[in-house]
Backbone as ProteinMPNN parsed JSONL, in Angstrom:
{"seq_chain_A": "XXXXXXXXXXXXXXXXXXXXXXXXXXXXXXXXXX", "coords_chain_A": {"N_chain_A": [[-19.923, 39.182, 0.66], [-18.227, 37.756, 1.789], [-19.603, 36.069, 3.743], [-20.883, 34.513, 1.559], [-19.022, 33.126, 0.051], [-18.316, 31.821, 2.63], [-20.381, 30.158, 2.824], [-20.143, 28.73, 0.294], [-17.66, 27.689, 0.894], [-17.708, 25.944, 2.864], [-19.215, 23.448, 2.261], [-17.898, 22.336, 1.009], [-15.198, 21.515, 2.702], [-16.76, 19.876, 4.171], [-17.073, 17.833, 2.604], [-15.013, 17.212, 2.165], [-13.828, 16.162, 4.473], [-15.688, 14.042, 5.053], [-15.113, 12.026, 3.5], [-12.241, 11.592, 4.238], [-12.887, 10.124, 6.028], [-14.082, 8.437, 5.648], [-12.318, 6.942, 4.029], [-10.628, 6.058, 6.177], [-12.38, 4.646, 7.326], [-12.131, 2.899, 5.57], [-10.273, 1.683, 5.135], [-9.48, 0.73, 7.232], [-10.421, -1.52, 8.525], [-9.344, -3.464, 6.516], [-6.608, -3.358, 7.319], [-6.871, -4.265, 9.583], [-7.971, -7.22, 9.185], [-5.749, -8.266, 7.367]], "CA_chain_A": [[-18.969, 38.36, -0.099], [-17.923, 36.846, 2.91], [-20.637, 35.227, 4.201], [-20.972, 33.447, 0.276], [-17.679, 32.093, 0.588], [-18.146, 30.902, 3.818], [-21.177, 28.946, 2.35], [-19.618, 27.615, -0.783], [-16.624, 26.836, 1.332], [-18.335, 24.779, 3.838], [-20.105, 22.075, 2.278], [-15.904, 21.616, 0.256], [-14.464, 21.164, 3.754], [-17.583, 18.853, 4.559], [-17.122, 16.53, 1.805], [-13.25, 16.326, 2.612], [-13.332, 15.709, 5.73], [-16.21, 12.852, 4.493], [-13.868, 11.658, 2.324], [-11.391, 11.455, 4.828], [-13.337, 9.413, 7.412], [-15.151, 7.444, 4.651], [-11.432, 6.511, 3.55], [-10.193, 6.048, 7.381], [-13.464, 3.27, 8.004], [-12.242, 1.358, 4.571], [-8.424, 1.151, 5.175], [-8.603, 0.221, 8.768], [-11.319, -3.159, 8.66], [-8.17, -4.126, 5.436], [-5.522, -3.005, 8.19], [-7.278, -5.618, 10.582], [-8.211, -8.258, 8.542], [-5.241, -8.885, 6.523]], "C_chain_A": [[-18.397, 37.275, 0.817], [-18.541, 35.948, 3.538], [-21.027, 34.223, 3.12], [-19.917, 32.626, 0.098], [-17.989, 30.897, 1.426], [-19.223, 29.749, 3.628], [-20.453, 28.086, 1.501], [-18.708, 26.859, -0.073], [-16.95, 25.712, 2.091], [-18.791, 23.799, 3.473], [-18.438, 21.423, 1.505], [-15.49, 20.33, 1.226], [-15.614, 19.976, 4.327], [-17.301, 17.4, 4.08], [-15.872, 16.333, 1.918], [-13.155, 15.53, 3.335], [-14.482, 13.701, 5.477], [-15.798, 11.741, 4.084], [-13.0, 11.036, 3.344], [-11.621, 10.133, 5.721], [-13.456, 8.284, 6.632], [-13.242, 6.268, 4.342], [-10.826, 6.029, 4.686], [-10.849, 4.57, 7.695], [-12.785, 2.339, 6.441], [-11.335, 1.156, 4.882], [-8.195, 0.325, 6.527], [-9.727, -1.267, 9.103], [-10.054, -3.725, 6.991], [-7.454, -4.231, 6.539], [-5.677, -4.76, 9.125], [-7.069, -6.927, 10.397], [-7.107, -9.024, 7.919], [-3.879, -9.078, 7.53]], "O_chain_A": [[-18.18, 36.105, 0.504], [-17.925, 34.948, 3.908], [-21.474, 33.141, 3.499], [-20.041, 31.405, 0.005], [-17.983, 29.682, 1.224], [-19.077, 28.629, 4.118], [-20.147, 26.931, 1.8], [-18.699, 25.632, -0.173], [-16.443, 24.606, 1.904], [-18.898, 22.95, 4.359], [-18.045, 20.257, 1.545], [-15.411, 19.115, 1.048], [-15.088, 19.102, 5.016], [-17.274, 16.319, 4.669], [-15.498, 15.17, 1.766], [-12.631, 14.422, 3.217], [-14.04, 12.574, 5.697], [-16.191, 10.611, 4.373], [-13.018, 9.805, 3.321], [-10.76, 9.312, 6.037], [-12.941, 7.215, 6.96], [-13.193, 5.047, 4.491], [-10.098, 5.145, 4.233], [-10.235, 3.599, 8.138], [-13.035, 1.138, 6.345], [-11.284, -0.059, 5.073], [-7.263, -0.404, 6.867], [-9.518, -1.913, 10.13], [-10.497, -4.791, 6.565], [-7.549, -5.369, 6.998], [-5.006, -5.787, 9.23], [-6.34, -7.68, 11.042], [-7.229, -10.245, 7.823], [-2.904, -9.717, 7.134]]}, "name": "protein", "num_of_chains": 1, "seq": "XXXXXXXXXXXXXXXXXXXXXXXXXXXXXXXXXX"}
């Protein structure tokens, strides 16, 4: 049960953190620019 978790959970925390970065590289070439 634990080890299925730890799959499903992992690709979550993947695409957050994705997310996160992805949202980090657009805000900060605006930050610059403007």
């Amino acid at each position: 049960v634990y080890r299925w978790q730890k799959k499903l959970f992992r690709p979550v925390i993947k695409n957050f953190i994705d997310d996160f970065i992805l949202d980090k590289n657009h805000l900060l070439p605006q930050r610059i620019y403007k």
